[in-house]
N, C-alpha and C positions, 0 to 999 in steps of 0.2 A: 504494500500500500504506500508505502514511506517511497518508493521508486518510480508509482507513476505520479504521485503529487509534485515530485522533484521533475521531472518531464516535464509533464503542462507547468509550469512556471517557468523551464527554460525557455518553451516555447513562446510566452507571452513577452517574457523579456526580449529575446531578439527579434520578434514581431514591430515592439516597438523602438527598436534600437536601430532596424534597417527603416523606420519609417513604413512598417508594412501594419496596419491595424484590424485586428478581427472583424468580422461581420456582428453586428449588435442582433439583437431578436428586437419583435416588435415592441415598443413600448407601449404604454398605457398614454392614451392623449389629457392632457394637463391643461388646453388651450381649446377653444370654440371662438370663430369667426362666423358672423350671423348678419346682420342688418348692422355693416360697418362702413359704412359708404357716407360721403359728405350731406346732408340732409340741406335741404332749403333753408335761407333767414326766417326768424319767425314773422308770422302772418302777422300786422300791423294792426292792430283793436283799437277801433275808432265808437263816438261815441252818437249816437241818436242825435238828430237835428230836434226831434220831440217823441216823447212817448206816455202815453198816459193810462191808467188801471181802468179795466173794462171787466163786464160782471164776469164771473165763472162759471163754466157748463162743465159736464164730464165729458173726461177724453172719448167716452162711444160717441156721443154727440157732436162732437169737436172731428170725429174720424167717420160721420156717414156721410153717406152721396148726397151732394147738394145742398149741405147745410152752408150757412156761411154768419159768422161773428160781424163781420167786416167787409163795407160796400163804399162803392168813391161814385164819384159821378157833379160835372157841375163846378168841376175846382176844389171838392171836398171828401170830403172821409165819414161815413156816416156809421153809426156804432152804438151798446148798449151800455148806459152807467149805470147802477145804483136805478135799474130798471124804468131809465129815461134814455129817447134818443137822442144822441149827438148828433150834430152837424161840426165839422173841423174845417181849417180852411189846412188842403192838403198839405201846401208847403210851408204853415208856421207849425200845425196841432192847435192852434187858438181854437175856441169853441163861438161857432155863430151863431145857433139856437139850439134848443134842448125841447125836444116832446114830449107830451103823458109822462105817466106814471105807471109803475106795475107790468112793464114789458119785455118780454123774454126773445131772445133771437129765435127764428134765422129774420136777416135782414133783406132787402131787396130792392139795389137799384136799378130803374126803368123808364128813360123819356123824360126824364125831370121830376117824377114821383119816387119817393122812397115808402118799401112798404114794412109794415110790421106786426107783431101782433100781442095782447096782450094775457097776461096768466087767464085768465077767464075764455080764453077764444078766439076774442072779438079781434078782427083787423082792420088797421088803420091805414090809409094812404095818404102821404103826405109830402106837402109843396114841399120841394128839393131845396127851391132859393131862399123862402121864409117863414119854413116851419109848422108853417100853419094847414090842419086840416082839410082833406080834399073830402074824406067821406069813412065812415068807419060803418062795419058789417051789421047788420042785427040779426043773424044767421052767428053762432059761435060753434068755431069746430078744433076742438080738443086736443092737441098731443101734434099739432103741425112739425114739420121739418124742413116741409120744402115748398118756395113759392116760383112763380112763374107768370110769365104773360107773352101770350103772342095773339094777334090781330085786337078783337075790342072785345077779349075776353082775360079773368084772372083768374089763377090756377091756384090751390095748397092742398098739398098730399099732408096725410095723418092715417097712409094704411088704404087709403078711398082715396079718390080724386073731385074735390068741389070747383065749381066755375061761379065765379060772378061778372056781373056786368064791370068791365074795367074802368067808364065812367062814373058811376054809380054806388061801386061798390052788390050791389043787389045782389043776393044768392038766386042763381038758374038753377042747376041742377046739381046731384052729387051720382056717383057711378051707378052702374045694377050689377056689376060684376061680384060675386058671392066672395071672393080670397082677396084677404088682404096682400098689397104690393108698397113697392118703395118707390124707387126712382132711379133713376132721373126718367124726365119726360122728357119724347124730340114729337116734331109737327110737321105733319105732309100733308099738302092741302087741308084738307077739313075731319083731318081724321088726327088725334092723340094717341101715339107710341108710348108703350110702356115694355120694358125690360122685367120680366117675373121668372117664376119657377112653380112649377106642381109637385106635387107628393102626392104617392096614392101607394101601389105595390113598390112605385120604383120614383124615382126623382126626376123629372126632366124639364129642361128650359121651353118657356113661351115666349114668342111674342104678343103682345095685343095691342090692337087696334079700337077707339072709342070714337065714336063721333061726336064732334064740337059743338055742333047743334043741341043734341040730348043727351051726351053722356051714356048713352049706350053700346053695348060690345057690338064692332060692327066686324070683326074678325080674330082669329087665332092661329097662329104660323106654331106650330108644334117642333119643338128638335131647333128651336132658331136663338141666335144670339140677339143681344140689342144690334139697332143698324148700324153698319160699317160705311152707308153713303146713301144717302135721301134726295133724290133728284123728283123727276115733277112728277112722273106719274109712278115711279117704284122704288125702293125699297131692298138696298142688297143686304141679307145678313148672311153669317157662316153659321151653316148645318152643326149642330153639335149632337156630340155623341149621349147615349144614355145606359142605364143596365143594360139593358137588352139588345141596342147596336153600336155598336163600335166602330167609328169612321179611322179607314185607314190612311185617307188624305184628306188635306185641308179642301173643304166641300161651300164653294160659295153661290146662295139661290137669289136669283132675283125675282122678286117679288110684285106682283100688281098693288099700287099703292088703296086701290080703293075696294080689293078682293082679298085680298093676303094669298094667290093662290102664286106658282109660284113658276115663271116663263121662262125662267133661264136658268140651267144648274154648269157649272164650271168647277173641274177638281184641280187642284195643285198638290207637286209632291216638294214636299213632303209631308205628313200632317201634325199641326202647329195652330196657333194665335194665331188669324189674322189681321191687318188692318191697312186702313185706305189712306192715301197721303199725298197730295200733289201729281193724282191719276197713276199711281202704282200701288200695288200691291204687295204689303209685306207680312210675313211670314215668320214668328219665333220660335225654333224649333232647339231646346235644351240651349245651349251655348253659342249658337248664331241666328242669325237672321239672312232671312232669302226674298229679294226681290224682283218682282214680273210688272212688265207696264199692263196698267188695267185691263182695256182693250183687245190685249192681245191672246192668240192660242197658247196657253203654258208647255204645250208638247212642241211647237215651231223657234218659239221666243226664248232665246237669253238669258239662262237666270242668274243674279248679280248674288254675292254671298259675302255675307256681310259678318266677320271674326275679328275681334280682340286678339293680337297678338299680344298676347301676357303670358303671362306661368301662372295664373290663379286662374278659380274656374268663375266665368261671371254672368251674368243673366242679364237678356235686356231686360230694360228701367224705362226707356223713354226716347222721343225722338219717333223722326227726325226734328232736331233742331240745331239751326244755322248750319245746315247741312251736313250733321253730325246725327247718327243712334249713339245712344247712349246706355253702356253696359254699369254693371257693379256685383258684386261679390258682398256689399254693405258696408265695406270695411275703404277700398277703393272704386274712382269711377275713372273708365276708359271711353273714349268717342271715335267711333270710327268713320271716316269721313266717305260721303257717297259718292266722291269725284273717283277718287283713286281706290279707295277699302284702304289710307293708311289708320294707324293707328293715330289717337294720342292720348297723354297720359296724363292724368292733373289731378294726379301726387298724391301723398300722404298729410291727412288732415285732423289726423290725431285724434280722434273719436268716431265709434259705428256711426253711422249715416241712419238719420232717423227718417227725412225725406229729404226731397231736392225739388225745385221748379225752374224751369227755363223762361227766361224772360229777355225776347230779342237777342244781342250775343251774349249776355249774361247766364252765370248757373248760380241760383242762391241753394247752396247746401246747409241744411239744418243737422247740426251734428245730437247727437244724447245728451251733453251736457250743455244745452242750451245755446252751444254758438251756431250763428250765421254765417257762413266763409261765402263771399262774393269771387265767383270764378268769372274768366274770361274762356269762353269757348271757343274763340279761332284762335288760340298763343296756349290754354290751357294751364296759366297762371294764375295764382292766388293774389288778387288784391290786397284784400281788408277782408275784416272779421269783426262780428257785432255780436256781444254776450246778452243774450236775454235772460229772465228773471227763470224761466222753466222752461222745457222741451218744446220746440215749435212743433205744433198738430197742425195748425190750417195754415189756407192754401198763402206763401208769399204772391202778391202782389204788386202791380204799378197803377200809379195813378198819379197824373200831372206833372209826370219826371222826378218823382220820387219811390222809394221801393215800401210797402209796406211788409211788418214781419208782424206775426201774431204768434203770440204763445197763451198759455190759460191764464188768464186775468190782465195781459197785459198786450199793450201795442204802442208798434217803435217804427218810427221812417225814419230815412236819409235819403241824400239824393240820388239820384239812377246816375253812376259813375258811365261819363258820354262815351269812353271805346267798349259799353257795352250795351248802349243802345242800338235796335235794330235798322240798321241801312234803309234809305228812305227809298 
């Protein structure tokens, strides 16, 4: 034993004596290199030109279709305090009149009336420029969420669909349809789109149709989504699938606007979401998007495919806007551009993504802890950044060259920064 331990030590000695060194085994790694790369300056936190406490609703309220805290119209910002309506003047927050008492959102601006409603039912339409009283209901309908007006009539969903005379105020009619529905509502001549769902053995999507005149069902598209494009006399939705059928491709029918029966069917592969956009057709199928011009045979024509080059897996979000879709993962958002399919990337912003809205070339990202990051979506650059009081839920908006941002109880503008206003 004493003879070979005396070996291998000779051996190690003149190994390192002629400059020759054994082979090492692997080691154990002591070091990790991860997200070590040069990161951007920090985003610049600027401060509200005004902002001022508005009542509070629950975030379900704050997140269904159609509801809205917050309405402009007129040079102004119109909104709920302490269950009176404001009138703002857009670009100071100064208050120019204040209505009723006891009133609860949604809000609704329209032609120079603002409409609203109060705990009791009853709704009020009121002069845009001074506050004052155009007509209030004496019809009260209960648990509203959504209001509306197209031609010389006024719309609020509460589950049912009620019209009054939009002069008047005066209750016409309320639906016959037996199941309660949400919204949103769209308008093709004289007939009332609604977006629903049945239950019975199995779940499937409707369309319906009501007539304007009486509020009666004047049709049912079975298996149909809301419409994807309302032209004068039809109506295109995609075919959706149910228990019992399975659509292997994206299936889009056109519709008789005034029959719901259904004249045109055209399939796309592959099958996905679709939607209509400046007469093309796009399609989200998992991690990309596929688009066809309208018009065209999907089996002859072109189809353009639209991927995130990233290394994370991302879902469209949104778009096209300013000639970008708009991918995200929740964590990041990518845009890929319709000229070319490149990519672009706009960055890390240091908290999940709670929502995001596009407005002309701007992207107002609302992060989970309350901040607002103003993106530029042709350069894909972080501006500025606005901390709000709580999570932004409803929709940012513009109004008068300024950006509105809503969170629960509270609302904040600044100005719409001009390289992200949209080209004239």
């Amino acid at each position: 034993m004493r003879i070979k331990f005396t070996l291998l030590f000779l051996s190690v000695i003149s190994l390192t004596v002629f400059g020759i060194h054994p082979t090492s085994v692997q080691a154990a790694n002591t070091s990790y290199t991860g997200t070590n790369w040069e990161v951007d300056p920090p985003i610049p936190l600027i401060q509200p030109t005004w902002s001022l406490a508005t009542d509070k609703v629950s975030t379900e309220t704050m997140n269904s279709t159609g509801w809205s805290a917050v309405t402009s119209g007129k040079g102004k910002v119109f909104l709920l305090q302490n269950g009176n309506l404001l009138a703002l003047n857009s670009k100071t927050g100064k208050k120019v009149w204040a209505f009723g008492s006891m009133l609860s959102s949604s809000v609704l601006y329209s032609n120079g009336v603002v409409y609203a409603k109060s705990e009791n039912g009853t709704i009020f339409a009121v002069n845009a420029t001074n506050g004052k009283k155009i007509w209030g209901t004496n019809v009260k309908v209960s648990g509203i969420t959504q209001f509306y007006t197209n031609g010389e009539l006024f719309y609020a969903v509460n589950g049912d669909l009620h019209a009054f005379d939009l002069k008047t105020g005066k209750w016409l009619w309320s639906d016959d349809y037996a199941e309660k529905f949400g919204g949103p509502l769209w308008f093709s001549n004289d007939k009332i789109l609604i977006s629903s769902s049945i239950s019975g053995a199995y779940t499937y999507d409707v369309l319906l149709s009501f007539s304007a005149q009486t509020g009666r069902l004047a049709w049912t598209a079975a298996n149909s989504s809301q419409p994807l494009l309302i032209n004068k006399d039809t109506v295109i939705v995609q075919r959706t699938s149910n228990l019992m059928t399975q659509l292997e491709l994206t299936t889009l029918d056109t519709l008789n606007a005034s029959s719901g029966k259904v004249v045109k069917t055209v399939e796309y592969k592959p099958q996905g979401k679709a939607w209509i956009d400046s007469n093309r057709i796009y399609i989200n199928v998992s991690t990309a998007v596929y688009g066809y011009p309208l018009d065209a045979d999907p089996d002859k024509a072109i189809r353009d495919t639209y991927k995130p080059e990233s290394g994370y897996t991302t879902h469209w979000a949104g778009g096209p806007d300013a000639g970008r879709l708009l991918f995200t993962d929740g964590m990041y958002i990518t845009g890929v551009k319709l000229v070319n399919k490149t990519t672009v990337f706009y960055g890390w912003l240091g908290n999940p993504i709670a929502r995001f809205d596009a407005i002309g070339n701007g992207l107002y990202v609302a992060l989970t802890d309350g901040k607002v990051v103003a993106l530029d979506l042709i350069t894909g650059k972080s501006l500025f950044q606005l901390q709000m009081p709580s999570r932004v839920f409803g929709p940012t908006l513009q109004a008068d060259g300024m950006i509105i941002v809503q969170s629960k109880g509270r609302v904040s503008a600044f100005p719409e920064p001009a390289q992200l206003k949209a080209s004239p």
